[in-house]
C-alpha positions, 0 to 999 in steps of 0.5 A: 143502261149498264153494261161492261166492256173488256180490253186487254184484261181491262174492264170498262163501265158503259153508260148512257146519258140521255141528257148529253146523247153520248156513251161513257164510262171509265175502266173499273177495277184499278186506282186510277181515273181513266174516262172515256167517251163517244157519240155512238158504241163504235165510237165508245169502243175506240176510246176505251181501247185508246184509254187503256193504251194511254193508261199502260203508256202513262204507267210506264212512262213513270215507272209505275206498275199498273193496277191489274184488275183481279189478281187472284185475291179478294176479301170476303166479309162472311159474318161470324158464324157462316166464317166459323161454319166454313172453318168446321168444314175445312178442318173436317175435310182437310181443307183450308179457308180458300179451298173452301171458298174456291169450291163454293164458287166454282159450284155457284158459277158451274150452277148458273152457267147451267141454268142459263142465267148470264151476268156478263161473264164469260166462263170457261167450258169445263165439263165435270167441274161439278162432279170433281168438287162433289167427289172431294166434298165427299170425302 
């Protein structure tokens, strides 16, 4: 079982070990190894919350900036002609490299909100978002 948790922006992994009949995980998406564990969900849940606080007290307890997870920015690795296909595109409508991207995902994750399908991610309402991307990939 794997399934994901969220605090404060933070994301934890949960796992079950049938072997030690616990909960566990660590928050993901950060440099540091924070783990956590507990006998049952309630009990997982309080120490993930418990594993954040202590990371975010230890960063400033060194002075150090904490890891955010999902800055904004990551790198895409497309393969030569679906990067020389999209960089056709962008020039031909007067787009960069990111728009592009930007409005593939929002289309693809507009399309699955719509179909039902859920990959444990919340997304915001946003009514028309496919149609305002439509009109600007018209142009």
């Amino acid at each position: 079982m794997i399934d994901m948790i969220e605090y404060k922006g933070y994301y934890g992994s949960v796992h079950y070990s049938d072997e030690d009949k616990c909960f566990f995980g660590k928050i993901e998406h950060i440099r540091d190894l924070v783990s956590y564990e507990g006998r049952d969900v309630v009990s997982l849940r309080k120490a993930f919350e418990e594993g954040v606080h202590d990371y975010l007290e230890t960063c400033k307890s060194k002075n150090k900036a904490p890891d955010r997870p999902f800055k904004g920015s990551f790198n895409v690795r497309t393969g030569p002609d679906l990067h020389r296909q999209a960089y056709v595109y962008a020039h031909e409508k007067k787009m960069n490299l990111n728009q592009v991207v930007i409005s593939a995902l929002e289309m693809y994750l507009v399309k699955l909100r719509g179909s039902g399908l859920k990959h444990g991610v919340k997304l915001d309402d946003n009514a028309g978002l496919l149609n305002h991307w439509k009109s600007i990939l018209k142009k």
